[in-house]
VEXDRENRO-611036 format. One record per atom (N, C-alpha, C): residue number from 1; residue in one letter; atom name; x negated, y negated, z negated. Coordinates in Angstrom, 3 decimals, always signed. Example, Ala and Ser with C-alpha at 12.3 -4.5 7.8 and 13.67 -1.06 7.14 Angstrom:
REM residues 2
<atom resi="1" resn="a" name="N" x="-13.190" y="+5.690" z="-7.800"/>
<atom resi="1" resn="a" name="CA" x="-12.300" y="+4.500" z="-7.800"/>
<atom resi="1" resn="a" name="C" x="-13.200" y="+3.300" z="-7.800"/>
<atom resi="2" resn="s" name="N" x="-12.850" y="+2.250" z="-7.080"/>
<atom resi="2" resn="s" name="CA" x="-13.670" y="+1.060" z="-7.140"/>
<atom resi="2" resn="s" name="C" x="-12.900" y="-0.030" z="-7.870"/>
END
This chain:
REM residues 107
<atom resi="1" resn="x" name="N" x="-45.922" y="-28.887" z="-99.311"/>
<atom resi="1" resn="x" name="CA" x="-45.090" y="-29.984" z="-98.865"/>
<atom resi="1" resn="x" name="C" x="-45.974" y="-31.197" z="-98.598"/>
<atom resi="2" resn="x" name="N" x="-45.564" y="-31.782" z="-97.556"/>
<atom resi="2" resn="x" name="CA" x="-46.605" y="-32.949" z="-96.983"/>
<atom resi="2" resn="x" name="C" x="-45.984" y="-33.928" z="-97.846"/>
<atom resi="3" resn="x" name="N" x="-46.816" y="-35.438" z="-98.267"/>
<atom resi="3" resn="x" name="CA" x="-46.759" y="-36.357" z="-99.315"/>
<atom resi="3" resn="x" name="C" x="-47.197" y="-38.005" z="-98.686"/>
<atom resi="4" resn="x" name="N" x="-46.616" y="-38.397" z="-98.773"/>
<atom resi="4" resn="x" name="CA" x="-46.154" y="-39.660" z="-97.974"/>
<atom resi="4" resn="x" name="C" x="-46.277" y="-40.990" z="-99.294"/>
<atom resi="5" resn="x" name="N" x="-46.594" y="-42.103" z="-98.309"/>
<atom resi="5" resn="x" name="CA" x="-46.152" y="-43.285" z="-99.166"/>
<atom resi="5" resn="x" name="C" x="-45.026" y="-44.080" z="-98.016"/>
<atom resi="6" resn="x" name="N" x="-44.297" y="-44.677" z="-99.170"/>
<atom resi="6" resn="x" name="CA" x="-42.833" y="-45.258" z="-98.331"/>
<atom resi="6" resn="x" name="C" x="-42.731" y="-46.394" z="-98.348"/>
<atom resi="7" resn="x" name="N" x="-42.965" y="-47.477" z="-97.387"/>
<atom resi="7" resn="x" name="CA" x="-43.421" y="-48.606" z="-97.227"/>
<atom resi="7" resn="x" name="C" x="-42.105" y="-49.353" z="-96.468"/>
<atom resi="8" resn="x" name="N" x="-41.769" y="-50.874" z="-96.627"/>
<atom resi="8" resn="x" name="CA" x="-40.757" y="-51.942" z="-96.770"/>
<atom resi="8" resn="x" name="C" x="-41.615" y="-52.539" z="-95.494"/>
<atom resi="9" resn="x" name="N" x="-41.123" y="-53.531" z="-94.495"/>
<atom resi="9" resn="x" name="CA" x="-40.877" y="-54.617" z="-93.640"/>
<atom resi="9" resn="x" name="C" x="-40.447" y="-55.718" z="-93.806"/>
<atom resi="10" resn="x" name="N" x="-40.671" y="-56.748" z="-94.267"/>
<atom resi="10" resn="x" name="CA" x="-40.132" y="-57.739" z="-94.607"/>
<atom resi="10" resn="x" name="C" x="-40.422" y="-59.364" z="-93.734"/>
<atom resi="11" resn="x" name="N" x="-39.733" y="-60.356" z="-93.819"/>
<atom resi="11" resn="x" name="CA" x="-39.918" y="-61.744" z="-92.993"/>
<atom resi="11" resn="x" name="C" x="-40.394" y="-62.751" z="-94.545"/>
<atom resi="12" resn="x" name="N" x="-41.314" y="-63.062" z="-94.028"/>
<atom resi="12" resn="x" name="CA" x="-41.663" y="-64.089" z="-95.258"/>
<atom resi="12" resn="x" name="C" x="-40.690" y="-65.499" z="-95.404"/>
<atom resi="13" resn="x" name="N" x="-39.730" y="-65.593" z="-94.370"/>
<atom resi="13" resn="x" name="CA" x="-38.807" y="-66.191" z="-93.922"/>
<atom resi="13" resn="x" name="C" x="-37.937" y="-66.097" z="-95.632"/>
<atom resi="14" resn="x" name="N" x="-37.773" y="-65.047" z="-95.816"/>
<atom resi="14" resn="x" name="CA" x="-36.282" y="-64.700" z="-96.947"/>
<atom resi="14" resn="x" name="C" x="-36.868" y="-63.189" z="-97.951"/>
<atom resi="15" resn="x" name="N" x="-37.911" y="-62.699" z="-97.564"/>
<atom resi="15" resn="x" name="CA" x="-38.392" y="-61.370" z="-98.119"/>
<atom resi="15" resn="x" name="C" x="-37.453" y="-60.095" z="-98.254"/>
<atom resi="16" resn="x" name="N" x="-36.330" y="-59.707" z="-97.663"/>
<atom resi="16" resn="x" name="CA" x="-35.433" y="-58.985" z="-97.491"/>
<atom resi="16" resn="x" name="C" x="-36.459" y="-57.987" z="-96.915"/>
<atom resi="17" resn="x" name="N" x="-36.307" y="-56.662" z="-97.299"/>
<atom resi="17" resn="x" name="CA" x="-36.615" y="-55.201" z="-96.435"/>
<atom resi="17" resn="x" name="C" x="-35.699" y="-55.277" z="-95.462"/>
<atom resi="18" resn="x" name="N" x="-36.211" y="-55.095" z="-93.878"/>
<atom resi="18" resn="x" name="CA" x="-35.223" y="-54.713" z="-93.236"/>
<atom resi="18" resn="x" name="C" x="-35.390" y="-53.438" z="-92.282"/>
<atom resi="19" resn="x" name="N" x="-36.772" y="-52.746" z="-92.652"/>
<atom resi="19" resn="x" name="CA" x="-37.056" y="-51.648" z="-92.047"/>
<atom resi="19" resn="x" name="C" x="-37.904" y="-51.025" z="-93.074"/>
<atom resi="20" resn="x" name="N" x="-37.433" y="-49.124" z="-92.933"/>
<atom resi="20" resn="x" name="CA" x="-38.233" y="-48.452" z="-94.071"/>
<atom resi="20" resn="x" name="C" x="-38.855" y="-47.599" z="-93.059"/>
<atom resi="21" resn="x" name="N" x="-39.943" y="-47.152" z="-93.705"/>
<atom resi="21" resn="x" name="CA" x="-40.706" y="-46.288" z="-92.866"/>
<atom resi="21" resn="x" name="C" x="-42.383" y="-45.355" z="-93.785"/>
<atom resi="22" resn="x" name="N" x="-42.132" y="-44.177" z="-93.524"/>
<atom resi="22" resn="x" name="CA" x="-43.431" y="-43.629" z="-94.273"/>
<atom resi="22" resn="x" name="C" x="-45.071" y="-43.407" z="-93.362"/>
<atom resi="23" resn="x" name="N" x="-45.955" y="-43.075" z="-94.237"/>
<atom resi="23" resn="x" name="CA" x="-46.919" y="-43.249" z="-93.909"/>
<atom resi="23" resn="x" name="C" x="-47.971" y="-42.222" z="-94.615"/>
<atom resi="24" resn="x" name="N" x="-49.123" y="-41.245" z="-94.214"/>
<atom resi="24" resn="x" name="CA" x="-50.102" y="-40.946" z="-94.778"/>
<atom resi="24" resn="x" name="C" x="-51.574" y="-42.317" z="-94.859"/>
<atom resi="25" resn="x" name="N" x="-51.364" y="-43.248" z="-93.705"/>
<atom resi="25" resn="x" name="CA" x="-51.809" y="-44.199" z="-93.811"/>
<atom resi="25" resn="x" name="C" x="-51.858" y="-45.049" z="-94.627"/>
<atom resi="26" resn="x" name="N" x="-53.323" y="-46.035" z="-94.477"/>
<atom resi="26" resn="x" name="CA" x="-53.059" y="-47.225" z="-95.527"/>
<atom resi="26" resn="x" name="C" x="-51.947" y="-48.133" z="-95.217"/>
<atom resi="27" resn="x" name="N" x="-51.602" y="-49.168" z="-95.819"/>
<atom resi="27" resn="x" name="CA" x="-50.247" y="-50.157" z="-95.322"/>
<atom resi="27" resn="x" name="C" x="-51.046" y="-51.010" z="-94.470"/>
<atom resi="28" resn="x" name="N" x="-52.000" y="-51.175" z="-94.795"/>
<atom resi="28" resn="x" name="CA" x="-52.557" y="-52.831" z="-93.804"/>
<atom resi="28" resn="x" name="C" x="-52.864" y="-51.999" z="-92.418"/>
<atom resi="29" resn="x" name="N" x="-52.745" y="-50.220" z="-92.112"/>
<atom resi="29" resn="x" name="CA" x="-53.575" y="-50.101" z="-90.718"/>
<atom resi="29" resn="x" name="C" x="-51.664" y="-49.524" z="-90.139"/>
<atom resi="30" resn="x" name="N" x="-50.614" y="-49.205" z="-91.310"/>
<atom resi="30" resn="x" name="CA" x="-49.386" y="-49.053" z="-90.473"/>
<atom resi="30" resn="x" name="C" x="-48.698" y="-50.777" z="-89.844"/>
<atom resi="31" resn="x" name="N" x="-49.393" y="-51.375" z="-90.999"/>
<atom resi="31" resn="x" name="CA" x="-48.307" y="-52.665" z="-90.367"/>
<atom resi="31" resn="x" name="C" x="-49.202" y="-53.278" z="-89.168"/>
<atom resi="32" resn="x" name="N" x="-50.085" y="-53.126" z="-89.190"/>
<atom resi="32" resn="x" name="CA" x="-50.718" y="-53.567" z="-87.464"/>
<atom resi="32" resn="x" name="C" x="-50.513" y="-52.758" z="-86.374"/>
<atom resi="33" resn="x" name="N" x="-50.050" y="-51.280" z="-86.684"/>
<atom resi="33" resn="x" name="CA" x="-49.765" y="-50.802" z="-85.806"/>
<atom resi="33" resn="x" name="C" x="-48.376" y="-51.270" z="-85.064"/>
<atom resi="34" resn="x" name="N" x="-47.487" y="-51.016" z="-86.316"/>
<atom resi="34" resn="x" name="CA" x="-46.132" y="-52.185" z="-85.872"/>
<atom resi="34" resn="x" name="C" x="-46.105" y="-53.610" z="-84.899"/>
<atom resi="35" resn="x" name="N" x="-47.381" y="-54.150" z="-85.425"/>
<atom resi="35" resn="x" name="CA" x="-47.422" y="-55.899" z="-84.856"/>
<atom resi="35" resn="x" name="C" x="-47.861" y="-54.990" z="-83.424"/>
<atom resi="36" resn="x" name="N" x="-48.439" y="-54.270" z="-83.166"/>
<atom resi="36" resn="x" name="CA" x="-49.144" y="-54.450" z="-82.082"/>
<atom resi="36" resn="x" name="C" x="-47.908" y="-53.803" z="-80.906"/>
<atom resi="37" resn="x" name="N" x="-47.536" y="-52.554" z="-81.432"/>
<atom resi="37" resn="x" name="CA" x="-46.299" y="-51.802" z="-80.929"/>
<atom resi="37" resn="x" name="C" x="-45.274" y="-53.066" z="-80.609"/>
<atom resi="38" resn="x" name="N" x="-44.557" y="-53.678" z="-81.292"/>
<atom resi="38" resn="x" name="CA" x="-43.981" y="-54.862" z="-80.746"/>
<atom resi="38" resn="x" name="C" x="-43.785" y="-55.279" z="-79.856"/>
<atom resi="39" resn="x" name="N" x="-45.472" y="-55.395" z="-79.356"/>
<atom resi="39" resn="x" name="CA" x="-45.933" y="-56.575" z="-78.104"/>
<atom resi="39" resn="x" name="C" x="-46.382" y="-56.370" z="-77.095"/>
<atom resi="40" resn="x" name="N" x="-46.239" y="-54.805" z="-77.072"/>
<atom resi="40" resn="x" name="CA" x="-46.395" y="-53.789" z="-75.804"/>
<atom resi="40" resn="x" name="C" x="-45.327" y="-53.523" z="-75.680"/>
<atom resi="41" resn="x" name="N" x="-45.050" y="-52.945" z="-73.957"/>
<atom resi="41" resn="x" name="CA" x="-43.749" y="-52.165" z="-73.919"/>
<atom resi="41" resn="x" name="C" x="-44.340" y="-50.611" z="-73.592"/>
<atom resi="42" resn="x" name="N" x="-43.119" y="-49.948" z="-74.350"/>
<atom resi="42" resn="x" name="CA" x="-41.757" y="-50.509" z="-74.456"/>
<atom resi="42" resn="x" name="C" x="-41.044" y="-51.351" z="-75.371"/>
<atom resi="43" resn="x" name="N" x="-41.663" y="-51.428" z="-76.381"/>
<atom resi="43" resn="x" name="CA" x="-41.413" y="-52.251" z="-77.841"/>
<atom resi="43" resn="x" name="C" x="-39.919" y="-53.142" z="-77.779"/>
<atom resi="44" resn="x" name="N" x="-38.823" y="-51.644" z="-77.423"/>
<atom resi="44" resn="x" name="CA" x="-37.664" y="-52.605" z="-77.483"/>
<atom resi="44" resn="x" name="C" x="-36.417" y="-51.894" z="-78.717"/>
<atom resi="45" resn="x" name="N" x="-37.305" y="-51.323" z="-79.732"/>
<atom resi="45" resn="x" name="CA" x="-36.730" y="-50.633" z="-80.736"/>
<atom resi="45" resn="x" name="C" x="-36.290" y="-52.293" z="-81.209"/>
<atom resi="46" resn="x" name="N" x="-35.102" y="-51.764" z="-82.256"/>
<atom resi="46" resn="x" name="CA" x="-34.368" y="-52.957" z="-82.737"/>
<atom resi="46" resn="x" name="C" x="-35.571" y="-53.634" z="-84.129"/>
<atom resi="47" resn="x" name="N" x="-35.935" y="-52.924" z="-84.441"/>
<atom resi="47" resn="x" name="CA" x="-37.615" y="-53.272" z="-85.307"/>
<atom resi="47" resn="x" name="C" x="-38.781" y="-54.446" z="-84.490"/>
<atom resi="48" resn="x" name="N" x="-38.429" y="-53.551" z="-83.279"/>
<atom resi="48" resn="x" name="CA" x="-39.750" y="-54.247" z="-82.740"/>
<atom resi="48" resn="x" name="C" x="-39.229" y="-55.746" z="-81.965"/>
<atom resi="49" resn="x" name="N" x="-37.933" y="-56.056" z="-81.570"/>
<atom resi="49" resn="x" name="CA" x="-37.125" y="-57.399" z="-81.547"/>
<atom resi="49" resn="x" name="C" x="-37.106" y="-57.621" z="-82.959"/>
<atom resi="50" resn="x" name="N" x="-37.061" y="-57.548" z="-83.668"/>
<atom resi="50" resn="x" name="CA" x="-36.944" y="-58.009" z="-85.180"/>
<atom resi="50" resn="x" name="C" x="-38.532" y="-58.890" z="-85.180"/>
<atom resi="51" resn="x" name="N" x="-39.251" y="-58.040" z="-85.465"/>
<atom resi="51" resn="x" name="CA" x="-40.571" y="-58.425" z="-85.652"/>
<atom resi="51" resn="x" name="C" x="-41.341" y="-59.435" z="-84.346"/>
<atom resi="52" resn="x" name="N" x="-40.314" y="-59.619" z="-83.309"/>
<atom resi="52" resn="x" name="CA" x="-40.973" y="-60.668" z="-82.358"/>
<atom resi="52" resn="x" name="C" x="-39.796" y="-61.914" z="-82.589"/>
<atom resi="53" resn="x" name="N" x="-38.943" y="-61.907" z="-83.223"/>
<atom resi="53" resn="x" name="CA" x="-38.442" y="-63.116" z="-83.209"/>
<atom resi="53" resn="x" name="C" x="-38.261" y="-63.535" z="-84.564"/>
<atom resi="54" resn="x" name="N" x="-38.971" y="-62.452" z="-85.855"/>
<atom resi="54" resn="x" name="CA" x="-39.773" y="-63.402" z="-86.799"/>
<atom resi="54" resn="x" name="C" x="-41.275" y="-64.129" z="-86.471"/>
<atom resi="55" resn="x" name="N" x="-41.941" y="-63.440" z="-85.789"/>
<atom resi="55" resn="x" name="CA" x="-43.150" y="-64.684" z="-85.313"/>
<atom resi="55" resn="x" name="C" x="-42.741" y="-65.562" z="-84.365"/>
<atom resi="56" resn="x" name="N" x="-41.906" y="-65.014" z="-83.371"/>
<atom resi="56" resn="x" name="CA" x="-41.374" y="-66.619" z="-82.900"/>
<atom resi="56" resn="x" name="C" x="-41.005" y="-67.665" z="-83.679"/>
<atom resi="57" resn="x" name="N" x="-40.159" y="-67.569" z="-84.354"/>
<atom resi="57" resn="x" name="CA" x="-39.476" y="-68.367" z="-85.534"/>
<atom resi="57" resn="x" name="C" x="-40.741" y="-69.047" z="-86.366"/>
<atom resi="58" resn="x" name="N" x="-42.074" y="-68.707" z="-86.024"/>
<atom resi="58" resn="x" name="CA" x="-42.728" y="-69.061" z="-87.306"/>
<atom resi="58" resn="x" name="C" x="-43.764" y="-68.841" z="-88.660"/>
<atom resi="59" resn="x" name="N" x="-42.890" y="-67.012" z="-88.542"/>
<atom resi="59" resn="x" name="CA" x="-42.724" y="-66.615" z="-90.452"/>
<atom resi="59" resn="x" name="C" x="-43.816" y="-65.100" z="-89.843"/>
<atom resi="60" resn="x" name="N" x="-44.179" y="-64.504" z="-90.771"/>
<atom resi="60" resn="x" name="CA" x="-44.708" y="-63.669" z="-90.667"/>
<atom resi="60" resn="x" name="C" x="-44.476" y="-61.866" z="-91.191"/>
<atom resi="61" resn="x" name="N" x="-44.315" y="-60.831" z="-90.950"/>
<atom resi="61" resn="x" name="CA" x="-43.941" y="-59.885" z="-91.071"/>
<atom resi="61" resn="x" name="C" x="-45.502" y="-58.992" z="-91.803"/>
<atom resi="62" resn="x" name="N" x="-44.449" y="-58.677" z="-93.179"/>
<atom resi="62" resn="x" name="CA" x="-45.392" y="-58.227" z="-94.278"/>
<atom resi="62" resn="x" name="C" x="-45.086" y="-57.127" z="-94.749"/>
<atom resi="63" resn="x" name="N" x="-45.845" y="-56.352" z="-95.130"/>
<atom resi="63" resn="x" name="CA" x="-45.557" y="-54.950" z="-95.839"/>
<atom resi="63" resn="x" name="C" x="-45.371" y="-54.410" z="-97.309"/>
<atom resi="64" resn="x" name="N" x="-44.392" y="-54.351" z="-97.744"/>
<atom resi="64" resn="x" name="CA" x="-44.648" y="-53.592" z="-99.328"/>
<atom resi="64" resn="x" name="C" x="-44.263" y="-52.549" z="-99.349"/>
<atom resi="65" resn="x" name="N" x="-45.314" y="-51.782" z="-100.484"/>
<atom resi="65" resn="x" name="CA" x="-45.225" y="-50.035" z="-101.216"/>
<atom resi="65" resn="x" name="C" x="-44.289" y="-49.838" z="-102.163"/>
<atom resi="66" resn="x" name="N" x="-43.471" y="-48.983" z="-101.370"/>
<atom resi="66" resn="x" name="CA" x="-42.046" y="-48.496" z="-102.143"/>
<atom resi="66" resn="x" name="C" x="-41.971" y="-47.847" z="-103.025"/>
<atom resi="67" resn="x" name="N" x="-42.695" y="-46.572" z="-102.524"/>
<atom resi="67" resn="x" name="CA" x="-43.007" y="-45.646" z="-103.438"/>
<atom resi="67" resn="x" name="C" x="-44.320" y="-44.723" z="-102.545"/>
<atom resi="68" resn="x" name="N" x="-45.014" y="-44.033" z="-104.092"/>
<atom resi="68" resn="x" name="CA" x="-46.357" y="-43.304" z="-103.392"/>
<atom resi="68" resn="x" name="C" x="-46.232" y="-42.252" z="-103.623"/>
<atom resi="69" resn="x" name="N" x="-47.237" y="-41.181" z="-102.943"/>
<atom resi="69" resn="x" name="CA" x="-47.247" y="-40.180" z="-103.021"/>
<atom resi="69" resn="x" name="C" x="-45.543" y="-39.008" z="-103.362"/>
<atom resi="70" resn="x" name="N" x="-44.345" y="-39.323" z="-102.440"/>
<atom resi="70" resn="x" name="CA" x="-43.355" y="-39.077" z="-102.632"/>
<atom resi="70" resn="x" name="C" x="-43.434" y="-38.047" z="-101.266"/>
<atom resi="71" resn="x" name="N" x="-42.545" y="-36.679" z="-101.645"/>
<atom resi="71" resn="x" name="CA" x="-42.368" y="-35.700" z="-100.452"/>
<atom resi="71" resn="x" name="C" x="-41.798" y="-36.724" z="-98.868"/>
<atom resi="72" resn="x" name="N" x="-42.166" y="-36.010" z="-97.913"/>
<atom resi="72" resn="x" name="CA" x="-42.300" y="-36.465" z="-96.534"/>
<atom resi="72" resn="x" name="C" x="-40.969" y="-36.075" z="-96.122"/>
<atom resi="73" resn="x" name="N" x="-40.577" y="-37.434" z="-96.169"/>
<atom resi="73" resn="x" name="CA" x="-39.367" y="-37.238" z="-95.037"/>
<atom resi="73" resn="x" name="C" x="-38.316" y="-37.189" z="-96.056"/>
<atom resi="74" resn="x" name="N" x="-37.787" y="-36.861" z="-97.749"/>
<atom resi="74" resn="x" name="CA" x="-36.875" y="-36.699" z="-98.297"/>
<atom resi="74" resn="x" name="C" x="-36.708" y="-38.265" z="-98.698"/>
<atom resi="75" resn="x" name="N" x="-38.096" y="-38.618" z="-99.518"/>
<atom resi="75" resn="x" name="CA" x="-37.734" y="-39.804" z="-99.760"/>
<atom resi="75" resn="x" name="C" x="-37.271" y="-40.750" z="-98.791"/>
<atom resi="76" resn="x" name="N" x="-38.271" y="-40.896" z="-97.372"/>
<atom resi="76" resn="x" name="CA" x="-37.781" y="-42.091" z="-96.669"/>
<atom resi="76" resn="x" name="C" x="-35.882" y="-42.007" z="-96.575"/>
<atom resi="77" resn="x" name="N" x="-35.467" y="-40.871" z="-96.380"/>
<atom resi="77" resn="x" name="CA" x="-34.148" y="-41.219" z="-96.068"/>
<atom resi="77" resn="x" name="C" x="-33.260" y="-42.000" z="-97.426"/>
<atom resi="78" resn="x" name="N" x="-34.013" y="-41.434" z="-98.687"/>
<atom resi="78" resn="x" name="CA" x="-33.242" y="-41.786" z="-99.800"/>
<atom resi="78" resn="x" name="C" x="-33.550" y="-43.331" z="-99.762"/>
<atom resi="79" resn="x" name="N" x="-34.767" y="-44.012" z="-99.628"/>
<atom resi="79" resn="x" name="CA" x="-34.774" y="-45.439" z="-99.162"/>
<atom resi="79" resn="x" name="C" x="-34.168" y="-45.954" z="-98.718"/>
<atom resi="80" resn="x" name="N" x="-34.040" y="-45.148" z="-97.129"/>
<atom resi="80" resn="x" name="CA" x="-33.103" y="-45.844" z="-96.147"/>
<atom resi="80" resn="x" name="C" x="-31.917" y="-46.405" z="-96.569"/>
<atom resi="81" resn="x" name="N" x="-31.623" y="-45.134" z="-97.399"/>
<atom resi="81" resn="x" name="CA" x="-29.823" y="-45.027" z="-97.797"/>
<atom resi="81" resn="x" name="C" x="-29.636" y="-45.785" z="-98.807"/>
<atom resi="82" resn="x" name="N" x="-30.582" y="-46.446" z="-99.835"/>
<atom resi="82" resn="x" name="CA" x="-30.379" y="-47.388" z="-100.825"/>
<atom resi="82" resn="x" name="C" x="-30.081" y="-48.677" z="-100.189"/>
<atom resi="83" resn="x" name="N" x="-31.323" y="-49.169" z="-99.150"/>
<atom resi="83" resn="x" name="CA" x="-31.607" y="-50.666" z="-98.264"/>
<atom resi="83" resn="x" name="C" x="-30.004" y="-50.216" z="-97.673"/>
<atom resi="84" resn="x" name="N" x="-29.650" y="-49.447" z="-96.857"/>
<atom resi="84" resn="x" name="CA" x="-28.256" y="-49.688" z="-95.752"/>
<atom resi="84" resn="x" name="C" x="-27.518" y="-50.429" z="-96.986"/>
<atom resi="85" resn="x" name="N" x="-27.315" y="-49.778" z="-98.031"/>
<atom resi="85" resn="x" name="CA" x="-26.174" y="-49.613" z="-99.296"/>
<atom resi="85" resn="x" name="C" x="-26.114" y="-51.364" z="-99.463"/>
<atom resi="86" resn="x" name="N" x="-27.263" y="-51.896" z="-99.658"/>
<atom resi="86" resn="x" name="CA" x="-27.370" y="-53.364" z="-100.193"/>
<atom resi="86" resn="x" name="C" x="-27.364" y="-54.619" z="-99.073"/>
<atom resi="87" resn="x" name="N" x="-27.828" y="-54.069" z="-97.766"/>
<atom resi="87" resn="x" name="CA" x="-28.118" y="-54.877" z="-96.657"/>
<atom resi="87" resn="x" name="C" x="-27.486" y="-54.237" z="-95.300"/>
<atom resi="88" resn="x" name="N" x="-26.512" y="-54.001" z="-95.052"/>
<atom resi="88" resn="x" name="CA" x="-25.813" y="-53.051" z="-94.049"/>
<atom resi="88" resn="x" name="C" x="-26.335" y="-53.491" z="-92.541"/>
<atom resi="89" resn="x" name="N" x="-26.017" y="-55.008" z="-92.705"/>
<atom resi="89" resn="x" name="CA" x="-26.472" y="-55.299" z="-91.454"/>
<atom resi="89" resn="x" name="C" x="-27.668" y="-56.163" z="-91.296"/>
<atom resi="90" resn="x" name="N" x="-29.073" y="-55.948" z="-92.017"/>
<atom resi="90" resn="x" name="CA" x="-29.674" y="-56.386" z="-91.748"/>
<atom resi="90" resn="x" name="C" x="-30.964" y="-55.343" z="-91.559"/>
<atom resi="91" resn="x" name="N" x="-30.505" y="-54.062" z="-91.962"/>
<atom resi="91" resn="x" name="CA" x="-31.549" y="-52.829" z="-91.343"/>
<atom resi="91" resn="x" name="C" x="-32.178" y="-52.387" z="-89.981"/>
<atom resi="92" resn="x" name="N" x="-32.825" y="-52.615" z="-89.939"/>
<atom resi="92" resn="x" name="CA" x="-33.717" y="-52.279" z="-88.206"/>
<atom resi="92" resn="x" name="C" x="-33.973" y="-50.788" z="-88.237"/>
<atom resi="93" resn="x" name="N" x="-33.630" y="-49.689" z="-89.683"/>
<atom resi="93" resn="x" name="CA" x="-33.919" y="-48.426" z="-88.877"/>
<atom resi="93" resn="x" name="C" x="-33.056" y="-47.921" z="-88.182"/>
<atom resi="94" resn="x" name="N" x="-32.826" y="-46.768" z="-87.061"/>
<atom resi="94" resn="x" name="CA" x="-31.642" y="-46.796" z="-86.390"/>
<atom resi="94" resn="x" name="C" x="-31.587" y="-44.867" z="-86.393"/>
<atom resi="95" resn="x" name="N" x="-32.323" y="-44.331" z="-87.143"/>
<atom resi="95" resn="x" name="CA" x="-31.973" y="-43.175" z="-87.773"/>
<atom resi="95" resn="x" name="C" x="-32.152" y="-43.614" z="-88.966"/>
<atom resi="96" resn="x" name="N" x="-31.235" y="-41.882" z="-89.775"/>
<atom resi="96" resn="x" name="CA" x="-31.133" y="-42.013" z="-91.568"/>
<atom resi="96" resn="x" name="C" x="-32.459" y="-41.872" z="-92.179"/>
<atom resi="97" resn="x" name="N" x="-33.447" y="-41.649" z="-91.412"/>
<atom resi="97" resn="x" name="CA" x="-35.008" y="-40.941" z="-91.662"/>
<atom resi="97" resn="x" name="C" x="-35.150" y="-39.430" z="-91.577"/>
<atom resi="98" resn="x" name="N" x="-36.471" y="-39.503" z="-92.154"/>
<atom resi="98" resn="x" name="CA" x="-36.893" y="-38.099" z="-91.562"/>
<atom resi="98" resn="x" name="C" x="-37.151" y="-37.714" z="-90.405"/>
<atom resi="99" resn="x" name="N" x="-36.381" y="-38.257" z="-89.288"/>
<atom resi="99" resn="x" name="CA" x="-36.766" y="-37.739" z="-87.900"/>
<atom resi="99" resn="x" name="C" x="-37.336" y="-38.937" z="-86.934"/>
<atom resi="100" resn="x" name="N" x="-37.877" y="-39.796" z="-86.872"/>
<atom resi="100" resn="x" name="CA" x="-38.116" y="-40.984" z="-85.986"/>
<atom resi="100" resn="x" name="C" x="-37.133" y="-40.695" z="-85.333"/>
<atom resi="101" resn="x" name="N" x="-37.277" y="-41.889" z="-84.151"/>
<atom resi="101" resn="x" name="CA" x="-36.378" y="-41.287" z="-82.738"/>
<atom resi="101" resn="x" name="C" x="-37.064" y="-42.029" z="-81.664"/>
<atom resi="102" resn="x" name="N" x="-37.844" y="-40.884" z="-80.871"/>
<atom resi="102" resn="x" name="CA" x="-38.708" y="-40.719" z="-79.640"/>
<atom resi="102" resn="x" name="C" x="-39.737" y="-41.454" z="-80.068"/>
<atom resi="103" resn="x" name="N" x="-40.097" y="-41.616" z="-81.383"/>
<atom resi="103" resn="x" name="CA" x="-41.703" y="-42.092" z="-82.234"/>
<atom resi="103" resn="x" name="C" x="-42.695" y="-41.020" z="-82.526"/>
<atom resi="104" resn="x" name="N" x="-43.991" y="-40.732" z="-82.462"/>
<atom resi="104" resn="x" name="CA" x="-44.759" y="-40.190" z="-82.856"/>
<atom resi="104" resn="x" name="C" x="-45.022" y="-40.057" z="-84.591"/>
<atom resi="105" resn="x" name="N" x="-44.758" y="-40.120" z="-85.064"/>
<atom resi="105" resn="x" name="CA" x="-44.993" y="-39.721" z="-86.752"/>
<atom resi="105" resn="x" name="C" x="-46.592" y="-40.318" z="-86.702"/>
<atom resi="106" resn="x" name="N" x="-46.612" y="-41.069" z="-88.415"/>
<atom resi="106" resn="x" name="CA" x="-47.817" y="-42.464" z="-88.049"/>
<atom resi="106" resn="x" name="C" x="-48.399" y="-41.038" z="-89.415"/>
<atom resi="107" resn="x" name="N" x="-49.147" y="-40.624" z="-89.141"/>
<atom resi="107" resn="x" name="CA" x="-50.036" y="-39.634" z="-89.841"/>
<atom resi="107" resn="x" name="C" x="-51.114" y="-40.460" z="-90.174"/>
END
């Protein structure tokens, strides 16, 4: 079974998670991939408007470790499904996890 770390999105604005997402990567080389994805197109995932109109605004978009070394793909959804539970409408993922949608998997 492949083994993942499950990493948070946040606005230094208010520190709310508003996107979950896993990684075999370190966090500092997934969250630049994010900044950079953003600011290319197509970068019109509801994440990647998220993350351009927190640096418009100002504030900066930061990463925290959720959990490590957790099975691939079970946990992110159980994340997901905690963050929807507490923040309904302030989540940027737009699947339950496990499957991106039309994303490459950040290996």
């Amino acid at each position: 079974m492949l083994r993942c770390s499950i990493y948070g999105l946040y606005s230094t604005e208010n520190g709310v998670v508003r996107y979950i997402g896993q990684t075999k990567q370190s966090l500092s080389e997934r969250l630049s991939q994010h900044l950079a994805e953003a600011n290319r197109p197509p970068g019109s995932t509801r994440c990647h408007r998220w993350i351009r109109k927190v640096i418009r605004f100002g504030y900066s978009v930061e990463i925290v470790l959720i959990e490590d070394d957790c099975p691939w793909n079970e946990a992110e959804k159980r994340w997901i499904a905690f963050y929807r539970s507490k923040y309904p409408k302030l989540m940027t993922n737009i699947s339950p996890g496990g499957c991106g949608y039309g994303a490459k998997r950040s290996l």
